[in-house]
Every structure is written in structure tokens, then in C-alpha cells.
VOGU-3710 file (C-alpha; in Angstrom, 3 decimals, decimal comma):
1> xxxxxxxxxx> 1,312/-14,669/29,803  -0,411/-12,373/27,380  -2,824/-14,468/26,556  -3,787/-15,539/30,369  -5,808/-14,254/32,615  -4,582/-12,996/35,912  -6,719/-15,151/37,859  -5,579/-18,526/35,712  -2,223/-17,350/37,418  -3,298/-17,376/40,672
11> xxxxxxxxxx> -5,349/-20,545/40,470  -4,519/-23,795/42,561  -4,155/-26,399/39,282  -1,588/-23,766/37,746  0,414/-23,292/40,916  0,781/-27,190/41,170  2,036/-27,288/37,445  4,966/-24,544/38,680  5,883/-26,577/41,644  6,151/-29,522/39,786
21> xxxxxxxxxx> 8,033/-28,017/37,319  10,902/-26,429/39,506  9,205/-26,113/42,680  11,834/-23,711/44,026  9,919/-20,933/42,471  7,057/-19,011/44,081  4,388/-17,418/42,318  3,394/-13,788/43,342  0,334/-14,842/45,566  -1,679/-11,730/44,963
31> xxxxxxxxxx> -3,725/-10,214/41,977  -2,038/-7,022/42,867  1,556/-8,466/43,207  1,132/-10,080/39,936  0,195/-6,683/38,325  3,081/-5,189/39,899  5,532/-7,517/37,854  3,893/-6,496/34,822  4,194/-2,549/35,653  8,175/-3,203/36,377
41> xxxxxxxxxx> 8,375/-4,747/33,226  6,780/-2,229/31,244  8,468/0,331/33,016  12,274/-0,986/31,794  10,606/-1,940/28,614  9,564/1,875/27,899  13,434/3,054/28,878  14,776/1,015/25,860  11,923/1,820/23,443  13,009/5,657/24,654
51> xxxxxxxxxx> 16,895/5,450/23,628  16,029/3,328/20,551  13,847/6,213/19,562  16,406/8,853/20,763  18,736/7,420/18,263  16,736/7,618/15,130  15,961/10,868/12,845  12,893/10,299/11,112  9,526/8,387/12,017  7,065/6,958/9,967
61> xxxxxxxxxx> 3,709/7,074/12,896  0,488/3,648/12,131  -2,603/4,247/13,621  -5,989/2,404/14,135  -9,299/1,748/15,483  -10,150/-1,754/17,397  -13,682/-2,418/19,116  -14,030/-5,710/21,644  -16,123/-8,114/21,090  -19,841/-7,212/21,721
71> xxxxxxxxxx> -18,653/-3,236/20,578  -18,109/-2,482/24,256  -14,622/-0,847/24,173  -12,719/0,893/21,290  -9,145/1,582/21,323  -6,622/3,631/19,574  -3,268/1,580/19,000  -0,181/3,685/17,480  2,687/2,838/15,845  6,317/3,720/14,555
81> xxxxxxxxxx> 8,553/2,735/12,188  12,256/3,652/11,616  15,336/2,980/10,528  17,617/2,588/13,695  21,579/3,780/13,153  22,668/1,869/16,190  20,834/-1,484/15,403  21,136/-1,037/11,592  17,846/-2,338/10,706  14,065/-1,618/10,435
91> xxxxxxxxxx> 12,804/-1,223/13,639  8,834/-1,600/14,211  7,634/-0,476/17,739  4,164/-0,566/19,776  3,987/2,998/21,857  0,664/3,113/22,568  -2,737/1,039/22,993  -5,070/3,610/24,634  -8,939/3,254/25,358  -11,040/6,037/23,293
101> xxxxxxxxxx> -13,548/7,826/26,045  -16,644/9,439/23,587  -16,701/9,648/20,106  -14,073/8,483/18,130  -14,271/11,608/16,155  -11,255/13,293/14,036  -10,319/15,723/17,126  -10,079/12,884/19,201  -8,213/10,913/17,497  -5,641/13,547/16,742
111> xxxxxxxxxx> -6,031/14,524/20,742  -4,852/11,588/21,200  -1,590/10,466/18,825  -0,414/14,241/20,285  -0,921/12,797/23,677  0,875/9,934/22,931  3,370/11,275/21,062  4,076/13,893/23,478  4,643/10,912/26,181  7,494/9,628/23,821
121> xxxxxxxxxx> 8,686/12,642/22,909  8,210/13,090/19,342  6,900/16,147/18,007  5,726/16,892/14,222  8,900/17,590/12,629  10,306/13,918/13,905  7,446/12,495/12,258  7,879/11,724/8,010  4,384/10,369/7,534  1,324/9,051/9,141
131> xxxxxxxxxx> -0,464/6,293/7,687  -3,692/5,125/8,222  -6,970/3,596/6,623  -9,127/5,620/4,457  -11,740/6,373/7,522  -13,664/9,506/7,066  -12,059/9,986/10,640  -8,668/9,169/10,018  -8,688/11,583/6,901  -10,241/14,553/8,550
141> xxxxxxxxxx> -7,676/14,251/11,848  -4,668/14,929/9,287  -5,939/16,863/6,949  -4,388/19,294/7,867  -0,921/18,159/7,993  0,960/19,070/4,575  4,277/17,996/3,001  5,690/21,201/0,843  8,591/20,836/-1,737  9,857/22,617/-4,340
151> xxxxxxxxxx> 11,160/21,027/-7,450  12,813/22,577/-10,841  10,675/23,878/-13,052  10,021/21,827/-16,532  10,165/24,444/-19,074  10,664/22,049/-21,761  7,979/20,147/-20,868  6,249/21,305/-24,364  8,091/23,346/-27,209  6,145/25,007/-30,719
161> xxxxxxxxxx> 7,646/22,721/-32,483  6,350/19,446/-30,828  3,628/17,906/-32,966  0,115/18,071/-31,325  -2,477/15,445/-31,289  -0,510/13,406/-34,455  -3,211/10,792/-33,857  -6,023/13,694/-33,951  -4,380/15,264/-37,292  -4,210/11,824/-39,298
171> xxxxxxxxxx> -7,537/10,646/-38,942  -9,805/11,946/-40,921  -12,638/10,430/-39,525  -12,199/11,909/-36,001  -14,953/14,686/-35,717  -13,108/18,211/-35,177  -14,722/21,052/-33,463  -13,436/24,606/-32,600  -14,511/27,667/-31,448  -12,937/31,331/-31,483
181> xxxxxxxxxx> -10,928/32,613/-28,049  -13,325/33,950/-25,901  -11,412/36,337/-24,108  -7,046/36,596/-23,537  -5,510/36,020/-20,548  -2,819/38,190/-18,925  0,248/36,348/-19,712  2,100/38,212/-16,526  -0,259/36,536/-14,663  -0,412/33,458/-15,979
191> xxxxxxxxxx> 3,283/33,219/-16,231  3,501/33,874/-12,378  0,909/31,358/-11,083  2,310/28,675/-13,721  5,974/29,109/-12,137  4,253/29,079/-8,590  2,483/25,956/-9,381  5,343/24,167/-11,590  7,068/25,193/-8,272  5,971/24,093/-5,372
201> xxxxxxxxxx> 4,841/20,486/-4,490  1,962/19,690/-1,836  0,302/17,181/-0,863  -0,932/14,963/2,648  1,009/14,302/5,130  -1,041/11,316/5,826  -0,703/8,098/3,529  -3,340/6,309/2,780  -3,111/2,786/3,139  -2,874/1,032/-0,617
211> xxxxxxxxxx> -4,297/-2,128/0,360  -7,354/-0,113/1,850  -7,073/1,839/-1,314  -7,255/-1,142/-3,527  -10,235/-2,459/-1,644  -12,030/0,547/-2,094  -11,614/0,580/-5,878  -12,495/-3,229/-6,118  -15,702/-2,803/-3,738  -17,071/0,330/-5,525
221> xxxxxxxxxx> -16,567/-1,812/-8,692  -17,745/-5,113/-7,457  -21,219/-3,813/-5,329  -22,441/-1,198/-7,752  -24,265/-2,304/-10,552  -22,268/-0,368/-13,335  -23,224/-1,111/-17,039  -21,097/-0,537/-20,363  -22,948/1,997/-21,703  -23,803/4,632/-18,821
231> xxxxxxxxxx> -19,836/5,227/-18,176  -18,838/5,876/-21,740  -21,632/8,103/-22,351  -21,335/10,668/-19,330  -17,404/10,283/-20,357  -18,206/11,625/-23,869  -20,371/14,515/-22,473  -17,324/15,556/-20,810  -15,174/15,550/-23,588  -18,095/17,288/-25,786
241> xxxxxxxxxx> -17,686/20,017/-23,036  -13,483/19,925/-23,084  -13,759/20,210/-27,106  -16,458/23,402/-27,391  -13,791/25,250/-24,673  -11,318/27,029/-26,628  -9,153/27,655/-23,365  -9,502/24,542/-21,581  -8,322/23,216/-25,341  -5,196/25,127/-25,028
251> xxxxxxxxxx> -4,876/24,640/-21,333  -4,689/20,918/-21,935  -2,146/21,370/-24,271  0,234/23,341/-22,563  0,410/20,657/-19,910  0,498/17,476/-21,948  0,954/18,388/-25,044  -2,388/16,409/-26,357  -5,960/17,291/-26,912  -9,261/14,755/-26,365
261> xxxxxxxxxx> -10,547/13,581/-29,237  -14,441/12,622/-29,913  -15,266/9,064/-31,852  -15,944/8,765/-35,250  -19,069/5,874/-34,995  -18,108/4,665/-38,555  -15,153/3,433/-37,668  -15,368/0,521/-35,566  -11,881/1,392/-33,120  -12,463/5,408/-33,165
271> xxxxxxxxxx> -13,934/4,362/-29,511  -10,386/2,611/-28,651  -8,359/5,673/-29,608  -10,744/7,902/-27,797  -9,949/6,192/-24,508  -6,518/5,465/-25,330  -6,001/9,064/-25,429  -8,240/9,601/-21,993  -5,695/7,317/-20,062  -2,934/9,278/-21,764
281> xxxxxxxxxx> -3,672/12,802/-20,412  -5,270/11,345/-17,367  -1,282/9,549/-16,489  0,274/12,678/-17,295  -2,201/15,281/-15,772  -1,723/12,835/-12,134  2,057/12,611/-12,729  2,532/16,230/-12,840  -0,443/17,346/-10,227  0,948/19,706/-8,235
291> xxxxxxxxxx> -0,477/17,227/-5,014  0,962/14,592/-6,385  2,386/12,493/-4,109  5,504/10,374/-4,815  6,168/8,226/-2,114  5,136/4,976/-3,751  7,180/5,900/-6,610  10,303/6,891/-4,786  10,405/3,667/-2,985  10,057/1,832/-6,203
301> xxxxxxxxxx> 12,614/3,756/-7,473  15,455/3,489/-4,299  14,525/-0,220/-3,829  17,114/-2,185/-6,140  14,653/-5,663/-6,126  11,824/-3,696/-8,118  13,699/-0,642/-9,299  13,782/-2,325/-13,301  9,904/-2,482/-12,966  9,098/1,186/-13,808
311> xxxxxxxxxx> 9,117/1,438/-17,400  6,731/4,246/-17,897  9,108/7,327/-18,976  6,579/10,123/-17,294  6,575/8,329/-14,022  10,398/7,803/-13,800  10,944/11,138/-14,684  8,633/12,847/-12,001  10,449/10,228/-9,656  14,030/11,207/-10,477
321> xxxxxxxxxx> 12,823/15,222/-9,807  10,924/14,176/-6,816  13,872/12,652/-5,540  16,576/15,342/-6,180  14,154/17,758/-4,667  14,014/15,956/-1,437  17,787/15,118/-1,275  18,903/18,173/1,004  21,718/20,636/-0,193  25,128/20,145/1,274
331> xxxxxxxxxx> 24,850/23,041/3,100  21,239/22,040/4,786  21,170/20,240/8,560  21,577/16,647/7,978  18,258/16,095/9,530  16,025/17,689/6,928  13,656/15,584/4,962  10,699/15,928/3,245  8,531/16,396/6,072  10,807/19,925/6,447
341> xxxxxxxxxx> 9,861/22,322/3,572  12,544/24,679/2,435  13,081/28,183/2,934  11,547/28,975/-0,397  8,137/26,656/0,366  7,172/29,303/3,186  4,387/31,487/2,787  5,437/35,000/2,245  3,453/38,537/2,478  4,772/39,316/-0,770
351> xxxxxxxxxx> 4,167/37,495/-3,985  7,191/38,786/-5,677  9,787/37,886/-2,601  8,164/34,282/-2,632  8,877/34,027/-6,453  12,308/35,350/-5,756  12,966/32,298/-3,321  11,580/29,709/-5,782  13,907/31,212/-8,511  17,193/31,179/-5,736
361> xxxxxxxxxx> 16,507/28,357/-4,886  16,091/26,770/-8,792  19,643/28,065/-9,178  21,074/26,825/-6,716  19,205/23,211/-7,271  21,363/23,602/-10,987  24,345/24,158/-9,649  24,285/20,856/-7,394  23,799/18,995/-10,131  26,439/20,776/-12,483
371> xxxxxxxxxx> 28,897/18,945/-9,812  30,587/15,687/-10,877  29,515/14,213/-7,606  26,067/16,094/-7,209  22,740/14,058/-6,043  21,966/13,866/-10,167  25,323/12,238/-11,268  25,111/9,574/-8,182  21,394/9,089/-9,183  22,262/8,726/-12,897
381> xxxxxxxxxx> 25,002/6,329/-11,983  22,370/3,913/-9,555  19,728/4,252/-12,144  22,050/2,802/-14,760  23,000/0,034/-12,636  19,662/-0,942/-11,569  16,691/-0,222/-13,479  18,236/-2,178/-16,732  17,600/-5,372/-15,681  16,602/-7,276/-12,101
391> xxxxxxxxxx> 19,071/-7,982/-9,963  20,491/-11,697/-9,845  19,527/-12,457/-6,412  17,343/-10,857/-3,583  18,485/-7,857/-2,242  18,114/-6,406/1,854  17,769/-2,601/0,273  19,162/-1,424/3,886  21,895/-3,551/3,860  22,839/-2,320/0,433
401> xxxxxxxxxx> 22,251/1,468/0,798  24,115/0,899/4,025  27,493/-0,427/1,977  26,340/2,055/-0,626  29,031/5,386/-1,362  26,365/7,298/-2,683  25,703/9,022/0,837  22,864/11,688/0,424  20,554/8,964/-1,759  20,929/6,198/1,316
411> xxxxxxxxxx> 19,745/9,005/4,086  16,609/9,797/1,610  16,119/5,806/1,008  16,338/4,927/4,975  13,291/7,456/5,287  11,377/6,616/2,731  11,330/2,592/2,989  11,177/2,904/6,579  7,433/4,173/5,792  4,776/1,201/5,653
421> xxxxxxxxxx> 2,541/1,014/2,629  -0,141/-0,430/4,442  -1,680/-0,370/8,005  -0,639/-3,972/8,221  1,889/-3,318/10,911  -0,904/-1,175/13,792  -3,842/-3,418/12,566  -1,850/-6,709/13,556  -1,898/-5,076/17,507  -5,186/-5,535/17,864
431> xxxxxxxxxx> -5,349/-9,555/17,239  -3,622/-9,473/20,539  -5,988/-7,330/22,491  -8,841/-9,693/21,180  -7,395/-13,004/23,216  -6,637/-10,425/26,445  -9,914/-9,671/26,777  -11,647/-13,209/25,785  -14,134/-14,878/28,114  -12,820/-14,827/31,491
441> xxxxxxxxxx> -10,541/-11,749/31,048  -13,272/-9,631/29,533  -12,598/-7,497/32,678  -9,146/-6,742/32,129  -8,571/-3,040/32,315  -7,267/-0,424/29,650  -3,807/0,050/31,643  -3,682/-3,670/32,442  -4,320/-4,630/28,032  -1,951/-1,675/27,153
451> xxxxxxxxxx> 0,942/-2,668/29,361  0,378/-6,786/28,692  -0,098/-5,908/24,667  3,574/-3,842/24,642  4,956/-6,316/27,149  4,344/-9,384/24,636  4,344/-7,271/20,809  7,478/-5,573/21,812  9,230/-8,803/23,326  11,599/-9,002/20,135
461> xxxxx> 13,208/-5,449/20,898  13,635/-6,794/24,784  15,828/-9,423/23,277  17,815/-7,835/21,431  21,322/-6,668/22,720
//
């Protein structure tokens, strides 16, 4: 019915075809009759979508932009995705398919997925992520919106007697150049904001879609007329700039424990080690950003069917502290996630007091994992299991975190793969709105699309018992 027009349902040839068919049943004679049906339906539609949602804990919110044909209507169409306790499975769910009066500017948008969120219910802290396209639009509505963690501090991260730059040091054909300090920094100081920032984790509360991501890259790549040459040099002016800065030289190798180097032209790979080392400090300055954000990784990680795929040692280890970070303390509501900071991620009036929090709350982080069963042992023991080798057969990573006896890692994985990695899911809406409002039903209005749209794209929940 969807995909029909309301007047197709009150024609004469389609009322024949449903009395020959069983001709005990009457169609609603009316235009207005007929609309009524649909309103009753959407109405007990919307009452199980509402205890569905009332049983789950976290939400993972899609949205995007659709324009009709001839760029005469544009709609907003939202999104959510959850695990459900009740059903024990992944539950994706239409709420919303609303037209967009104006501008679709950033405040509207926003406007908007509050107003429809409000309708269902859901405020802020319900919601783990929002994920969208990479729309100047989209970006701007939830900028923002933050995620704030804390995770242990790495002070081992480089020691004095870790050898710096070995590939630097043994060739003697890499040009060296050095310059005296040009002026000392207050180590109080810098000891402070280095804790704050080893401490604290922040980054958008939006996720960008990676397939719009990818698209980006490939189209920026693809369209642009980018030669060899141009690249490498303004990529050695930068270094030249790196290797006269005494500080940003020692800066660079406090948090990687490597320096750039600059090609020697008379040997024919000096260019090979130079970028070599580039992609080096550039994978370990973006695995330990401070707005780094791990929710790719994480999933790799808690997903048994890829888990054996990360090999690189950096990125598993900033995924193993991301994920002990997020796992909440046993003494924590069972509710908090990652889109809840902790105590110690609040902004305080006093520097000091804030620092104290980080420290308590580092202390109390080790003494988890001192426990035999603590969040590290049960993640040591999965990681052993599972990132050896790949598993035998396919695995439903629900179904096994479900069966699973390591508790507080299956509440963290049913959040985190319950978030969709691309806008897939809300773009796939709008191929349904496109036949509702073809040819003859060009006139169909927004209440009449948005209640036939969640009628027909939510008919699997309906079903089930």
C-alpha cells in the first residue's frame, strides 16, 4: 500500500479486483476513511516502537537529508539503533520522516532531531552517538556535542634509555641539523598540562560516516590534478621547518620517541626512509591524539569475526586502554557509558582539584585491574582467545557476548556494535519516500509520507511477537 496512491485505492478497476478476490470485503469508500486506517495504524505502531525503546539503555541516533524529485520538498528522516534486552537482537527503527520548512541550516536540523527526540522521549544522555554524512550542516549541528573520558596515564610511553631515531643515527648520509634551546620551559607547567592532556579523552559526539569518509578521500584524490613532485616538496619544507625547531625536535620525541629525518639525494632510497618515518609518527601522533576517537577500533576489537585483523601493536594498545576506560567501575550505575563522562572529566574552578580527580580516579582505575576478575584480566583472557587466529566459522557477536561470562565487556560491546558505521541504515528511508510521491501521488502530504513510510519500513517490528 506504500507504494499506491490513495486514489488507485479508491478507483473502480481496483475495487472490482477486491470483490473478485473475496468479495465479502469492503473497501473504505472515502479518501478520508482510507487515511483514517492509516492514522490507527500508525498510532498502535508508535505504542510498540515506545516500549521497545523503553526497554533499551543506550541509542545510537541516523540522520539525513532527502529532496523530491524536481527539488520541491526536503525532508529530515531519523533513525535509531539498539540493542534490545527483551528481543535479544539489533533492533533498527524509523521515528521520524519530517518535512524541513526554510533552510536546512545546522540550527534547524538540530531543532529538529530535539523535536523528534523529545516526541519519543529520548534525551541526550540516552543517546551514545549520532551519525551522519560529512555535510557542512550535519557537522556544524553537533559540533557541539562531546564524548569526555579519562584513561591511565602512559608514563612509560618513552624512557632515557630507549634508543632515538636508530635509523637517523646509522646513516651517515642522512643530513643532520640542530640548533641551541631557545628558551626552557617550566617543567611544573608542562608536567601539569601533559598529565591533563595524557588524561582526559575528547572527541565528537557525532560519527562521521566511513563510507562518506572514504569517498571524500577518493574524490579529492581522483578530481584534483595532483602531481608527484608538488606533494613531496611542500612535505620537505615542513620537515626543514620541524628540524631547525629545537623544541618542536624534543616535543616530537617525547611523544613518539622518533625525530623526522631530511633525504640524503645521493642515495637513491633516503626518500623511502624519509616517508617511512612520516607515516610512523603520523600513526602514532593520531593513535595517541587526545581527540582521538576509538569507536572503529573498539568494535574491531569486541567483534570476534575480525578481532585477529589488528596487528598493529600502537593501535591495539590504545584500543585495550580505550576500552578499560569506558568499562564502568563496579561501583558506577549500570547505565553509564561513554556518552556519560566521569566525575573526574568535569570542568572544575580549580586546576589543582581537577588534577586531584584525574589522579583518584587513576588509582582507583589500578586497583580494578589488580583484581583477578577485573575488566583487564577478562580482556586479557578474550584477547588471547581471539585475536590469535580467525575463528573457524562465522560468528553472531550478540549472540556470543550474550552466552559470554565476561559481563562488564558484553554491556560495553552491545553499545558499541549497536552503532552503524555508515548512514546506510537513514539513507535507505528515503528510497521509499521517492515511489510515495511518484507521478500521481506527487501530492501526498508530509503527515500522509511520514505515517505510510513508518507504516511499511517498520512492518518487520509489527510482526514480531
Amino acid at each position: 500500500m506504500p507504494n499506491c496512491s490513495l486514489n488507485f485505492l479508491l478507483s473502480k478497476q481496483f475495487c472490482d479486483l477486491v470483490e473478485t478476490l473475496n468479495p465479502k470485503y469492503c473497501i473504505p469508500a472515502s479518501r478520508t476513511k482510507l487515511t483514517s486506517l492509516i492514522e490507527n495504524q500508525l498510532e498502535q505502531l508508535k505504542i510498540k516502537l515506545q516500549a521497545a525503546l523503553t526497554g533499551a539503555v543506550k541509542f545510537a541516533v541516523g540522520l539525513d537529508l532527502w529532496i523530491t524529485k524536481g527539488v520541491t520538498n526536503l525532508y529530515l528522516a531519523l533513525t535509531v539503533h539498539f540493542f534490545s534486552p527483551s528481543a535479544k537482537r539489533l533492533m533498527n527503527l524509523l521515528l521520524g520522516l519530517r518535512l524541513i520548512v526554510g533552510r536546512h541550516s545546522a540550527a534547524t536540523i538540530k531543532t529538529m532531531c530535539n523535536a523528534m527526540l523529545a516526541e519519543w522521549e529520548l534525551k541526550e544522555n540516552d543517546i551514545s552517538r549520532y551519525f551522519t554524512d560529512n555535510g557542512s550542516n550535519m557537522i556544524t549541528a553537533f559540533r557541539d556535542l562531546t564524548i569526555s573520558i579519562s584513561r591511565e596515564i602512559d608514563e612509560d610511553s618513552t624512557t632515557a634509555d630507549e634508543p632515538q631515531s636508530s635509523i637517523f643515527l646509522a646513516d651517515p648520509n642522512i643530513e643532520v641539523e640542530s640548533d641551541d634551546v631557545e628558551e626552557e620551559i617550566d617543567k611544573d607547567i608542562f608536567e601539569f598540562e601533559s598529565c591533563e592532556e595524557d588524561s582526559n579523552s575528547v572527541f565528537s559526539k557525532r560519527l562521521p560516516c566511513i563510507a562518506h569518509t572514504i569517498q571524500l578521500v577518493l574524490h579529492s584524490t581522483v578530481d584534483r590534478d595532483i602531481t608527484f613532485n608538488r606533494p613531496i616538496q611542500h612535505m620537505l619544507e615542513i620537515l626543514r621547518k620541524f628540524k631547525k625547531s629545537v623544541l618542536v625536535t624534543e616535543s616530537l620525541l617525547n611523544k613518539c620517541g622518533k625525530m623526522v629525518l631530511l633525504p640524503a639525494w645521493k642515495r637513491w632510497n633516503s626518500l623511502c626512509i624519509v616517508l617511512e618515518r612520516v607515516f610512523d609518527i603520523q600513526r602514532i601522533l593520531n593513535a595517541a591524539a587526545p581527540n582521538f576517537d576509538p569507536t572503529y577500533l573498539i568494535s574491531t576489537l569486541l567483534d570476534p569475526n575480525v578481532a585477529w585483523m589488528v596487528e598493529n601493536d600502537v593501535k591495539f594498545t590504545v584500543g585495550k586502554r580505550f576500552i578499560l576506560a569506558m568499562i564502568p567501575s563496579s561501583n558506577d550505575n549500570a547505565t553509564s557509558s561513554i556518552s556519560s563522562p566521569p566525575v573526574s572529566m568535569l570542568l572544575s574552578s580549580s586546576q589543582f582539584s581537577a588534577l586531584a580527580e584525574v589522579m583518584a580516579s587513576k588509582r582507583a582505575h589500578q586497583e580494578r585491574e589488580m583484581r583477578a576478575d577485573g575488566p583487564a584480566k577478562m580482556l586479557d583472557r578474550y584477547f588471547n582467545e581471539w585475536t590469535s587466529k580467525p575463528p573457524t566459522a562465522p560468528i553472531d557477536p550478540f549472540e556470543f557476548w550474550q552466552h559470554s561470562d565476561l559481563e562488564p565487556l558484553a554491556h560495553l560491546t552491545f553499545e558499541i556494535l549497536a552503532i552503524p558505521a555508515t548512514t546506510a541504515p537513514v539513507e535507505r528511508v528515503f528510497s521509499q519516500p521517492g515511489l510515495c510521491t511518484l507521478d500521481r501521488k506527487r501530492r501526498t502530504g508530509p503527515r500522509l509520507l511520514e505515517a505510510k513510510c513508518m507504516i511499511h519500513l517498520n512492518l518487520h517490528f509489527m510482526k514480531l511477537k
